[in-house]
PDBQT receptor file of N, H, CA, C and O in Angstrom, charges set to zero:
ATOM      1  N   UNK A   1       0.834  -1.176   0.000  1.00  0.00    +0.000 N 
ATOM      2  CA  UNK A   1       0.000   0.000   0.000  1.00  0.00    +0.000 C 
ATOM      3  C   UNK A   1       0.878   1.239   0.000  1.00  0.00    +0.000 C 
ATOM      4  O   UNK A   1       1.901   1.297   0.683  1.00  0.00    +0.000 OA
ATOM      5  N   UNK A   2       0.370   2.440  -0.947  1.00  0.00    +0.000 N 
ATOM      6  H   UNK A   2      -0.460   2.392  -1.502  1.00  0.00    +0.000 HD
ATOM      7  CA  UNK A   2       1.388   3.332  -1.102  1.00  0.00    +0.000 C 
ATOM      8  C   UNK A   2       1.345   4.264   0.426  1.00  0.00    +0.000 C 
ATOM      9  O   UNK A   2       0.692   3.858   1.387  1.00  0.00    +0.000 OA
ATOM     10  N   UNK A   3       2.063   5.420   0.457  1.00  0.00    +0.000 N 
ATOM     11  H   UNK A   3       2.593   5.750  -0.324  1.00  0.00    +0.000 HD
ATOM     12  CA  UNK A   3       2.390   6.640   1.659  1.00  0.00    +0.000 C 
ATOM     13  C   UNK A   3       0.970   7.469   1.776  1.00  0.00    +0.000 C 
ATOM     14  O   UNK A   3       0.283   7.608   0.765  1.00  0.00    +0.000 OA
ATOM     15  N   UNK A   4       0.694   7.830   2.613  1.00  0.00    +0.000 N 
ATOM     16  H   UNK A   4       1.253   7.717   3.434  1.00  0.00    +0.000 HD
ATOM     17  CA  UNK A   4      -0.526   8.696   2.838  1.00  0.00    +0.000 C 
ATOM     18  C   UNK A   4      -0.052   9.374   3.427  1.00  0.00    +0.000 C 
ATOM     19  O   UNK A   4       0.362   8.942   4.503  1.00  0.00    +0.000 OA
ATOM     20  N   UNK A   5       0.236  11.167   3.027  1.00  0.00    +0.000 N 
ATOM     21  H   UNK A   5      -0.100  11.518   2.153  1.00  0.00    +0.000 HD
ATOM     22  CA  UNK A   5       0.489  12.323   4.018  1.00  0.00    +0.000 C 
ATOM     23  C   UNK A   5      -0.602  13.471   3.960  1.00  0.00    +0.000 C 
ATOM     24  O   UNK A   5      -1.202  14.016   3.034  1.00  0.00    +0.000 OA
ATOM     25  N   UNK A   6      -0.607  13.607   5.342  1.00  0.00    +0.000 N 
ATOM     26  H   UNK A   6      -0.120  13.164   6.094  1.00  0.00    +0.000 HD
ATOM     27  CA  UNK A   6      -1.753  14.514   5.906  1.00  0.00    +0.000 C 
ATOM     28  C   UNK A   6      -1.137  15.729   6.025  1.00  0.00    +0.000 C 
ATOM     29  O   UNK A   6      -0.120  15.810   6.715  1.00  0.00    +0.000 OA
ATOM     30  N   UNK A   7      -1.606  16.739   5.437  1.00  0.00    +0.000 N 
ATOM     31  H   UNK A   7      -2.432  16.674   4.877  1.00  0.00    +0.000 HD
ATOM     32  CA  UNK A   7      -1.219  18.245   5.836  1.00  0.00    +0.000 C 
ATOM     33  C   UNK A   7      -2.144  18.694   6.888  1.00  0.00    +0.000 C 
ATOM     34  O   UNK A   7      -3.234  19.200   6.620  1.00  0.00    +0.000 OA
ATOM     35  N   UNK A   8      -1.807  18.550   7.825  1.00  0.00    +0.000 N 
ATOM     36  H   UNK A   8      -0.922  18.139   8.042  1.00  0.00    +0.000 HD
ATOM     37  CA  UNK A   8      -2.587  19.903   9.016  1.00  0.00    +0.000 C 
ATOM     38  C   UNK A   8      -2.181  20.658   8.936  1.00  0.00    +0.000 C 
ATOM     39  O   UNK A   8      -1.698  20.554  10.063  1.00  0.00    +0.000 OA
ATOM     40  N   UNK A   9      -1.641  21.960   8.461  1.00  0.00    +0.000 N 
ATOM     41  H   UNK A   9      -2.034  22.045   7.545  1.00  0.00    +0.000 HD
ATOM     42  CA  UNK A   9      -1.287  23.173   8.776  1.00  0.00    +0.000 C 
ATOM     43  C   UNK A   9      -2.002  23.646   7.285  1.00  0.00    +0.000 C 
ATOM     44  O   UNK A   9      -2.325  23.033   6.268  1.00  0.00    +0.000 OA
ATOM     45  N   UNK A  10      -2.071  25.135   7.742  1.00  0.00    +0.000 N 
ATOM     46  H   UNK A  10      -1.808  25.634   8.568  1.00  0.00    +0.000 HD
ATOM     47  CA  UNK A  10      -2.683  25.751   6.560  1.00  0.00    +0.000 C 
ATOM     48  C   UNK A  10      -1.576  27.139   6.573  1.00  0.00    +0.000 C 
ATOM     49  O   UNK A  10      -1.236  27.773   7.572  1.00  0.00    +0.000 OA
ATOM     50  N   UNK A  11      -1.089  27.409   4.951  1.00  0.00    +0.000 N 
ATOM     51  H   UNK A  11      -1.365  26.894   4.139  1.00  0.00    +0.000 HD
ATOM     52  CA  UNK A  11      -0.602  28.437   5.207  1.00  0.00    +0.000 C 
ATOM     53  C   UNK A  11      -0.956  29.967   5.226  1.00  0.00    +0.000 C 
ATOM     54  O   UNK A  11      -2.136  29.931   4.879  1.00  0.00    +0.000 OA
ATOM     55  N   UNK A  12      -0.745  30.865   5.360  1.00  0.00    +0.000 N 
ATOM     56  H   UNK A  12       0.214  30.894   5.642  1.00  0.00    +0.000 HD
ATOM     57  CA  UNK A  12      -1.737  32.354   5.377  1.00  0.00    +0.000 C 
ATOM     58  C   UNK A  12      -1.442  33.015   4.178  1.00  0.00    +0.000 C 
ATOM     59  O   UNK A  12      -0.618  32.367   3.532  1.00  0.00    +0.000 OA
ATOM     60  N   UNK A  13      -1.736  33.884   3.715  1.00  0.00    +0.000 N 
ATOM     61  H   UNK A  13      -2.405  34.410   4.239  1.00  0.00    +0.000 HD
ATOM     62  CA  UNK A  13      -1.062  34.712   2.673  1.00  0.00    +0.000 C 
ATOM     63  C   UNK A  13      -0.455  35.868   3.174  1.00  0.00    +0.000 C 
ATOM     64  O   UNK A  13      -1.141  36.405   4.044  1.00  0.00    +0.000 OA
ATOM     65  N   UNK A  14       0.393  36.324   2.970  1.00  0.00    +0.000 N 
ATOM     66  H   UNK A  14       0.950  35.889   2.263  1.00  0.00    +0.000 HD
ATOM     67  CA  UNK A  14       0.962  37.429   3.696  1.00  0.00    +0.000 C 
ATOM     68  C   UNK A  14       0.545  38.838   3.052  1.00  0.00    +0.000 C 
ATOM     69  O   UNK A  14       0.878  39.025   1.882  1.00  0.00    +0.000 OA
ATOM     70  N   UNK A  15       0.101  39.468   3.479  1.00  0.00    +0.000 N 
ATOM     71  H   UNK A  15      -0.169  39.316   4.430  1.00  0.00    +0.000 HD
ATOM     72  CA  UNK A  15       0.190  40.945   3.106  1.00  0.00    +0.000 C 
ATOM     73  C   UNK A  15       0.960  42.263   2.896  1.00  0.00    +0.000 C 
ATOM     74  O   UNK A  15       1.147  42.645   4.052  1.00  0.00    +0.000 OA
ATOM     75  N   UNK A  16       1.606  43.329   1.927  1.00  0.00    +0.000 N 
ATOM     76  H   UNK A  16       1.453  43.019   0.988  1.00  0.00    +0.000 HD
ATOM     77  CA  UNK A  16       2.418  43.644   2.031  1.00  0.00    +0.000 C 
ATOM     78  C   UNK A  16       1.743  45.349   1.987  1.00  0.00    +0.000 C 
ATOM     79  O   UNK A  16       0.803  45.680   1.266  1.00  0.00    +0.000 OA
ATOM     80  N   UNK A  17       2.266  46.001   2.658  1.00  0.00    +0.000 N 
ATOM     81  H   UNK A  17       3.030  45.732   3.245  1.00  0.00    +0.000 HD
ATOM     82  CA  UNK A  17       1.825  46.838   3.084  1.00  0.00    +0.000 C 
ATOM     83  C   UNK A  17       2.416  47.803   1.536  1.00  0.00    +0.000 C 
ATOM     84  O   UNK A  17       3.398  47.383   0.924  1.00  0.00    +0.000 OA
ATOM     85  N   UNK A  18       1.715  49.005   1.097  1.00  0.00    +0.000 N 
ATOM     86  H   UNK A  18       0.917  49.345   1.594  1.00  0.00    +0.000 HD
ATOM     87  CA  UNK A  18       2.314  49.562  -0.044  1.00  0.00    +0.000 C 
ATOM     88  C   UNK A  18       3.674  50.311  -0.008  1.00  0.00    +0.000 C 
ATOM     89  O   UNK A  18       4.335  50.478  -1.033  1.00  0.00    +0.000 OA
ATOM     90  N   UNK A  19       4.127  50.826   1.414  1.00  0.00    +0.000 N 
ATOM     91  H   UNK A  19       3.590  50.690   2.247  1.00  0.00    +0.000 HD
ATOM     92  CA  UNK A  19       5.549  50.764   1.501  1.00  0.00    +0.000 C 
ATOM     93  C   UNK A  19       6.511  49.297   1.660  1.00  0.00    +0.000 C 
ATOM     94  O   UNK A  19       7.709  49.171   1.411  1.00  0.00    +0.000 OA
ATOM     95  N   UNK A  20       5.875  48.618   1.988  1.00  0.00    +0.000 N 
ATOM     96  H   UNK A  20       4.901  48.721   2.190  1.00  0.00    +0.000 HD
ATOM     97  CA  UNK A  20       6.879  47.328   2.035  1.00  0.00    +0.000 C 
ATOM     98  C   UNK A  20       7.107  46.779   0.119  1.00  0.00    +0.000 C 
ATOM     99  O   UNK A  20       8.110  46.371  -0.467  1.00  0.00    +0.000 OA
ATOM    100  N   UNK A  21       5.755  47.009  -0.345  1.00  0.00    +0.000 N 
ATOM    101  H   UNK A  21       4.941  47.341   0.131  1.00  0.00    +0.000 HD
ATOM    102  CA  UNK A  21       6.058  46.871  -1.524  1.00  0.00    +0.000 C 
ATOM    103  C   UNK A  21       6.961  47.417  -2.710  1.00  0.00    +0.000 C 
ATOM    104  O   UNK A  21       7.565  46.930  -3.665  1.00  0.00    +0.000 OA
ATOM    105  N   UNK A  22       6.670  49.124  -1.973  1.00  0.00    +0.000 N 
ATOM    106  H   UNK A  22       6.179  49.519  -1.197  1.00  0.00    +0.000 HD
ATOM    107  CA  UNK A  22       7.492  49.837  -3.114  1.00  0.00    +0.000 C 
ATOM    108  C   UNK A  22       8.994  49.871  -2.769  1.00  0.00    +0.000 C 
ATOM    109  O   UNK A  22       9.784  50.444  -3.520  1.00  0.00    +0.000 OA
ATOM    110  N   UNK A  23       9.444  49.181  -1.490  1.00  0.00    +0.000 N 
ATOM    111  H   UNK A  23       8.803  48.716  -0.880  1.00  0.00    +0.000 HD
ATOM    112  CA  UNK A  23      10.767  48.927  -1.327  1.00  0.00    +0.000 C 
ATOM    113  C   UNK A  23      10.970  47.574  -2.021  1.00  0.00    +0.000 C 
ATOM    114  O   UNK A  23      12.163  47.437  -2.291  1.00  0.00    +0.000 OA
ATOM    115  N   UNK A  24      10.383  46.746  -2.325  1.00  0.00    +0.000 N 
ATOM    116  H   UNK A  24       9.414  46.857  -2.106  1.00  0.00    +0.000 HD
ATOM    117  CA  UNK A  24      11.006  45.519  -3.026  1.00  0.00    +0.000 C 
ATOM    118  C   UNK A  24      10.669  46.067  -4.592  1.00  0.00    +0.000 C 
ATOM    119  O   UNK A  24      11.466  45.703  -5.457  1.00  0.00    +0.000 OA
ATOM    120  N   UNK A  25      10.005  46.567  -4.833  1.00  0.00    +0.000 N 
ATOM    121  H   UNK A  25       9.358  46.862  -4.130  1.00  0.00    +0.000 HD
ATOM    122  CA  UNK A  25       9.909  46.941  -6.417  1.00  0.00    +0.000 C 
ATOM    123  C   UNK A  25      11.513  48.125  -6.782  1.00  0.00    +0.000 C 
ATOM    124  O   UNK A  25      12.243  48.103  -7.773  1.00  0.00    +0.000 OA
ATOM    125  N   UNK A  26      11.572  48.839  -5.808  1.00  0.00    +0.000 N 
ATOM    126  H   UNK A  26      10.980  48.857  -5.003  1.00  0.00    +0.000 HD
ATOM    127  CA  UNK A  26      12.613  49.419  -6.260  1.00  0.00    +0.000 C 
ATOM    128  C   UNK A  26      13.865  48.900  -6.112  1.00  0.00    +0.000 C 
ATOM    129  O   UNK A  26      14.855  49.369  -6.673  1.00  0.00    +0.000 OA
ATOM    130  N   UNK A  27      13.874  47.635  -5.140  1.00  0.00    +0.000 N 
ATOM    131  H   UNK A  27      13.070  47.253  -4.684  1.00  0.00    +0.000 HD
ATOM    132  CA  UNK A  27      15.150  47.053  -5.209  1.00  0.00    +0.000 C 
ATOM    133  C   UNK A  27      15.097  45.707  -6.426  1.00  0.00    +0.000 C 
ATOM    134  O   UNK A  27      16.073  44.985  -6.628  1.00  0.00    +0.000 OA
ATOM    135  N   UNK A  28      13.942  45.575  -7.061  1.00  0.00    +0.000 N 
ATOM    136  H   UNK A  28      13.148  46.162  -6.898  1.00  0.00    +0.000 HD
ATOM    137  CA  UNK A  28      13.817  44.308  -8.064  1.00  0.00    +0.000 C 
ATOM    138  C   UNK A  28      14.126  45.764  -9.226  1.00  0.00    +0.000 C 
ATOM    139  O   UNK A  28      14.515  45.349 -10.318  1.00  0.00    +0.000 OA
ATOM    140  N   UNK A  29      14.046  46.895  -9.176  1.00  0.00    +0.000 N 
ATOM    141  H   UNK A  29      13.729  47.232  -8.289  1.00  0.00    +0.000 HD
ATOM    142  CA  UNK A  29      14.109  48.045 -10.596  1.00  0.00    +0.000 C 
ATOM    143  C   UNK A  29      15.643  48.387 -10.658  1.00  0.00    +0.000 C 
ATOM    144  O   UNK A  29      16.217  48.919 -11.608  1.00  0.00    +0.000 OA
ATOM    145  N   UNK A  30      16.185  47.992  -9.496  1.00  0.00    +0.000 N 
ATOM    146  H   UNK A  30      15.719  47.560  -8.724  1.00  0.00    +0.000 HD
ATOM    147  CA  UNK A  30      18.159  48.106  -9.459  1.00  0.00    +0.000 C 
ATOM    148  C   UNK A  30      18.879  47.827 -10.763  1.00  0.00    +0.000 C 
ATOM    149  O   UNK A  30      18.433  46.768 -11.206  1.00  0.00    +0.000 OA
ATOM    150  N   UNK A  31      19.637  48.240 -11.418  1.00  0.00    +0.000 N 
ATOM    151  H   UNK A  31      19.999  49.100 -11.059  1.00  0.00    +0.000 HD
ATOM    152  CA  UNK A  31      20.664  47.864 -12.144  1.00  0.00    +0.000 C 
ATOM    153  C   UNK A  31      21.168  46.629 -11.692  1.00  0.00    +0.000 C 
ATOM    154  O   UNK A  31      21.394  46.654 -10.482  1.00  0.00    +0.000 OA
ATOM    155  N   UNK A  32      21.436  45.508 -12.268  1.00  0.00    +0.000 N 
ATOM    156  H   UNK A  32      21.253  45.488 -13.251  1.00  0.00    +0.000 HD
ATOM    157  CA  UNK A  32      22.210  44.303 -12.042  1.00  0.00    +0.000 C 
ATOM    158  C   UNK A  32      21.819  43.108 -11.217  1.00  0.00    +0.000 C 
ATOM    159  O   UNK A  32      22.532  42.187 -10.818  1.00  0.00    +0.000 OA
ATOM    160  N   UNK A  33      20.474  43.332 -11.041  1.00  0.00    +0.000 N 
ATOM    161  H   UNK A  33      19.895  44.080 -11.365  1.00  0.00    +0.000 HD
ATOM    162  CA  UNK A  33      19.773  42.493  -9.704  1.00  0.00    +0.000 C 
ATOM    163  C   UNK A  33      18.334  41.859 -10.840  1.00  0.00    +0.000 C 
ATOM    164  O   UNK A  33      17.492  42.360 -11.586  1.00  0.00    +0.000 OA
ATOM    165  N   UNK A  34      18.697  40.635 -10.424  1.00  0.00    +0.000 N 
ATOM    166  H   UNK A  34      19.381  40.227  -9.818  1.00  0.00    +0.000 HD
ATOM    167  CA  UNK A  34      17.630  40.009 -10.967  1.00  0.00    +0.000 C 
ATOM    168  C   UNK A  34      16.407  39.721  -9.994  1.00  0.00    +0.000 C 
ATOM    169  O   UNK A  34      16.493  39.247  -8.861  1.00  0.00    +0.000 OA
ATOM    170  N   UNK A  35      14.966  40.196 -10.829  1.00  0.00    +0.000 N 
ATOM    171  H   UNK A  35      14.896  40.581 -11.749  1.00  0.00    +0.000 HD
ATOM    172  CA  UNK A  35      13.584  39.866  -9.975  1.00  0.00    +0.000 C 
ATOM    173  C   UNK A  35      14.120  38.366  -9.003  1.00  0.00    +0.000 C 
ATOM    174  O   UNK A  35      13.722  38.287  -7.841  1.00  0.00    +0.000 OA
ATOM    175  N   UNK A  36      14.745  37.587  -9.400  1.00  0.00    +0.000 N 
ATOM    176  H   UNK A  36      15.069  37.651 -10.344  1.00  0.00    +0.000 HD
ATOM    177  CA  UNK A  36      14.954  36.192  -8.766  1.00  0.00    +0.000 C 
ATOM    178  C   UNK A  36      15.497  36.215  -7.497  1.00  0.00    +0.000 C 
ATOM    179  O   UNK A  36      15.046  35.623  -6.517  1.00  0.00    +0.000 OA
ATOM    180  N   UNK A  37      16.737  37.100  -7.555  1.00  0.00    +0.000 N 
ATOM    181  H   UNK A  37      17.103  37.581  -8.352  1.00  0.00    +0.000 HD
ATOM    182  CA  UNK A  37      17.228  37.556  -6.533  1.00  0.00    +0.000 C 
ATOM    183  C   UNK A  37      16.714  38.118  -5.608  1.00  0.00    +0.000 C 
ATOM    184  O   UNK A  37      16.981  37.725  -4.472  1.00  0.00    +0.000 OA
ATOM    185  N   UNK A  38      15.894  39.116  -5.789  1.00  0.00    +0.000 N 
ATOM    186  H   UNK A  38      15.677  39.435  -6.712  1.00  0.00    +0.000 HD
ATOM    187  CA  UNK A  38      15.001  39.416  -4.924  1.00  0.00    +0.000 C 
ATOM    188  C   UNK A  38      13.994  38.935  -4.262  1.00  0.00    +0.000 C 
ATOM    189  O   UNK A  38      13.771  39.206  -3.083  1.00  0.00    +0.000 OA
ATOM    190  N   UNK A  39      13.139  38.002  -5.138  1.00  0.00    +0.000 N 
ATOM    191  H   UNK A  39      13.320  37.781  -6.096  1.00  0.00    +0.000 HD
ATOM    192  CA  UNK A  39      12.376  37.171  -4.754  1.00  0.00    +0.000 C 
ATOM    193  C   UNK A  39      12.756  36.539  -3.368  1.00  0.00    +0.000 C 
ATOM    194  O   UNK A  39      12.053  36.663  -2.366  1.00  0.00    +0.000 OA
ATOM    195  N   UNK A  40      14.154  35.725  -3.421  1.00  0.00    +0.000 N 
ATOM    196  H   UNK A  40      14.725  35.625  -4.236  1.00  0.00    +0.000 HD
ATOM    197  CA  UNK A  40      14.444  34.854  -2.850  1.00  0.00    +0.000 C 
ATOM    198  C   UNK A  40      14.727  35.465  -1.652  1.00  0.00    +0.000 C 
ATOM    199  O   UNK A  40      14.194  35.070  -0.614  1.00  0.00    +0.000 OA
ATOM    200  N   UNK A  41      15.411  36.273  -1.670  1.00  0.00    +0.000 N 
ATOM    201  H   UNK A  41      15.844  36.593  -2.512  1.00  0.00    +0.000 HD
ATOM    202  CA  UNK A  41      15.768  37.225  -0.154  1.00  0.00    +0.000 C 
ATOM    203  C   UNK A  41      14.571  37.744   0.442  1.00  0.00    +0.000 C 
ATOM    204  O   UNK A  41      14.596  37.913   1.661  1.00  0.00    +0.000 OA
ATOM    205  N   UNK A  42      13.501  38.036  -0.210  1.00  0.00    +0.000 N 
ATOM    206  H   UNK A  42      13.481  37.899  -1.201  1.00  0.00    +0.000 HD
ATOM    207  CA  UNK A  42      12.460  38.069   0.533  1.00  0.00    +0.000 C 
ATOM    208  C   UNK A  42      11.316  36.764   0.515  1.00  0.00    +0.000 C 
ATOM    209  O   UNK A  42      10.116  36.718   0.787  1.00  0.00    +0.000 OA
ATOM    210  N   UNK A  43      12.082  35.975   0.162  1.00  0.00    +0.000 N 
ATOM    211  H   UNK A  43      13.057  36.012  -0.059  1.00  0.00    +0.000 HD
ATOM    212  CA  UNK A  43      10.446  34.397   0.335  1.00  0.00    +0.000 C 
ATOM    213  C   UNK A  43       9.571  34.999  -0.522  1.00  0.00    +0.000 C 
ATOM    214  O   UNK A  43       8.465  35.209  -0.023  1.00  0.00    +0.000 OA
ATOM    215  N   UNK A  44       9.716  35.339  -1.643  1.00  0.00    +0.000 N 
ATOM    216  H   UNK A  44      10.614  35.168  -2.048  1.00  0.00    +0.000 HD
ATOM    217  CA  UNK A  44       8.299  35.527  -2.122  1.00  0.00    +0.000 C 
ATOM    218  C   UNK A  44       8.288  34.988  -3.407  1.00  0.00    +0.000 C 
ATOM    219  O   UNK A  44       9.291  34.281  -3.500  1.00  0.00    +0.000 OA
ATOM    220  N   UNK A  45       7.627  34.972  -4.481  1.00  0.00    +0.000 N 
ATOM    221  H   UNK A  45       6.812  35.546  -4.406  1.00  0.00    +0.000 HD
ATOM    222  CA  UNK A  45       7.461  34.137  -5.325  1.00  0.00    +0.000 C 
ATOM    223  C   UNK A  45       7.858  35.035  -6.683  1.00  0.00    +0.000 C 
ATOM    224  O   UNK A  45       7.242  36.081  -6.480  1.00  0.00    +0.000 OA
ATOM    225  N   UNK A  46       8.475  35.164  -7.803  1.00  0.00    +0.000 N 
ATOM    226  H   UNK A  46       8.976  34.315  -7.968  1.00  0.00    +0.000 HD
ATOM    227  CA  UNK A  46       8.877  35.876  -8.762  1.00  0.00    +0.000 C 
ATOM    228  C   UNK A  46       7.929  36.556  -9.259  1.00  0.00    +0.000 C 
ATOM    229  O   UNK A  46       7.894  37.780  -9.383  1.00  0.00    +0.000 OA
ATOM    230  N   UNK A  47       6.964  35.625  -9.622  1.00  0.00    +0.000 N 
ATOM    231  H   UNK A  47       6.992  34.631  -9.521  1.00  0.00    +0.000 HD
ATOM    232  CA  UNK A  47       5.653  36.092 -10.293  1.00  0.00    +0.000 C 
ATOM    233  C   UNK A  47       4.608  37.317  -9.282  1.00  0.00    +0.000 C 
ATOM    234  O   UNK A  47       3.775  38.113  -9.715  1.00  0.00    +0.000 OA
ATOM    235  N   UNK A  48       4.824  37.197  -8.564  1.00  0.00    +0.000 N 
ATOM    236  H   UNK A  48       5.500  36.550  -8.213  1.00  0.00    +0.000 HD
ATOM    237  CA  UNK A  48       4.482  38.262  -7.738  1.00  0.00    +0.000 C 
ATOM    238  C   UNK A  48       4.668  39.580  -7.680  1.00  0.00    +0.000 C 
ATOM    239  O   UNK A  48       3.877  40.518  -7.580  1.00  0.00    +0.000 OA
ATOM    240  N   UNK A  49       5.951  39.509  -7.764  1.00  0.00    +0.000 N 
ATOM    241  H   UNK A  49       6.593  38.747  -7.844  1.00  0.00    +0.000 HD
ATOM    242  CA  UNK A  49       7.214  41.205  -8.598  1.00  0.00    +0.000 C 
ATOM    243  C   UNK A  49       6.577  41.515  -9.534  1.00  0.00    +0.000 C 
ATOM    244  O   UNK A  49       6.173  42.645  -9.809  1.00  0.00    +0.000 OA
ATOM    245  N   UNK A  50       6.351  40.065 -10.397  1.00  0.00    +0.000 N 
ATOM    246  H   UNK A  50       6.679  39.147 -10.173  1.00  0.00    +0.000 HD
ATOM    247  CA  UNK A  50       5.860  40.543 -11.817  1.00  0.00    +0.000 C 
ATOM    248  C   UNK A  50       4.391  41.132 -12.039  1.00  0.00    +0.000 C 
ATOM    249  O   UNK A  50       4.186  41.897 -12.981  1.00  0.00    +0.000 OA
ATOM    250  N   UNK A  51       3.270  40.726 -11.065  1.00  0.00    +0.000 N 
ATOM    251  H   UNK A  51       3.437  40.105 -10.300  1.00  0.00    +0.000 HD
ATOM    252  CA  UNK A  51       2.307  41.160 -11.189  1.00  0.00    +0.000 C 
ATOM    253  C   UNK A  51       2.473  42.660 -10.135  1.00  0.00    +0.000 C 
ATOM    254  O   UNK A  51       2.163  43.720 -10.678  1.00  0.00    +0.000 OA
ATOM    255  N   UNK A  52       2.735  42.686  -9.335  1.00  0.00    +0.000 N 
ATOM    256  H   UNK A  52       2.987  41.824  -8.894  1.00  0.00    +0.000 HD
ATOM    257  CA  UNK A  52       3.202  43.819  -9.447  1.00  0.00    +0.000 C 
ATOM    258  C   UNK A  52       3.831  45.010  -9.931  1.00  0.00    +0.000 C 
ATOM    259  O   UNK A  52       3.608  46.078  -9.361  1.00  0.00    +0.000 OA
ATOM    260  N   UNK A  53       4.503  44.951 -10.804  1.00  0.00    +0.000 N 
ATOM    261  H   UNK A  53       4.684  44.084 -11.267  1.00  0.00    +0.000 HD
ATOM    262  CA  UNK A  53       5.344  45.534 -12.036  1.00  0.00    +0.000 C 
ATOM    263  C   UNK A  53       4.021  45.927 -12.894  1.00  0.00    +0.000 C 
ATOM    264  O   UNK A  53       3.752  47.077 -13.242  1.00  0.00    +0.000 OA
ATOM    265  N   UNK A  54       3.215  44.734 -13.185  1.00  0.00    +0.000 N 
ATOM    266  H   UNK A  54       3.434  43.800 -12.902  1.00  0.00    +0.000 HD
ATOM    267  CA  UNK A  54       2.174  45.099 -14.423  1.00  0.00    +0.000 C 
ATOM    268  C   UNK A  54       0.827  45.987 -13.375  1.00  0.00    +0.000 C 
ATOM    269  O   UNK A  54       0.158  46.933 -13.790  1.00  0.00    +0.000 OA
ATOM    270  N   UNK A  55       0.767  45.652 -12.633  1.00  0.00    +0.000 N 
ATOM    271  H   UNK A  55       1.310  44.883 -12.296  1.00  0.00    +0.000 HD
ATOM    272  CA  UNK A  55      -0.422  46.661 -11.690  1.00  0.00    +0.000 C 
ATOM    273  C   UNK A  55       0.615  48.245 -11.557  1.00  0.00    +0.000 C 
ATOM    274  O   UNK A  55       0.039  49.248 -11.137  1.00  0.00    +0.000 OA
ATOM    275  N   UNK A  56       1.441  48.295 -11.769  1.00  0.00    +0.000 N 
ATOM    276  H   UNK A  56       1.910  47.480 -12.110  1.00  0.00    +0.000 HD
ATOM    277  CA  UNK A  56       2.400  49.022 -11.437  1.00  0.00    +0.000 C 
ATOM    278  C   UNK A  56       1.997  50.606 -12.701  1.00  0.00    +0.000 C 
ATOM    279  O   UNK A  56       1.930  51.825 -12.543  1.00  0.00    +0.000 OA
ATOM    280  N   UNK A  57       1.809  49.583 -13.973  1.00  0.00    +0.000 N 
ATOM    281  H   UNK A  57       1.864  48.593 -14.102  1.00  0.00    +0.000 HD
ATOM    282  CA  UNK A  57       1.428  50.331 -14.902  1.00  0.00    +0.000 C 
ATOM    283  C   UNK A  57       0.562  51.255 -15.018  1.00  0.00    +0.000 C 
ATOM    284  O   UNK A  57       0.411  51.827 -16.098  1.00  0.00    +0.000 OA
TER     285      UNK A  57
C-alpha cells in the first residue's frame, strides 16, 4: 500500500503593506539584480514582482 500524508497546517497569505512593496519593487528596478534575486531574499514568489510591475502600470 502506497504513503498517505496529511497536511494539518494551513498556510496564510501574507500581506504587504504599499511601503513594504514599493521597497522591493525598487530594489527588483536596481541595475544588475535580478527579480529572482530578490524574490528569494524576501520568500516571495517571482511572479508576484511581476504582477506587481504590471499593476504598477
Amino acid at each position: 500500500m502506497g504513503r498517505i500524508e496529511v497536511i494539518t497546517r494551513t498556510e496564510r497569505r501574507r500581506k504587504y503593506s504599499p511601503v513594504e512593496r514599493a521597497a522591493i519593487m525598487r530594489e527588483a528596478d536596481a541595475p544588475d539584480v535580478t527579480v529572482r534575486e530578490v524574490a528569494k531574499r524576501h520568500d516571495i514568489a517571482e511572479s508576484l514582482i511581476y504582477s506587481w510591475r504590471t499593476a504598477r502600470r
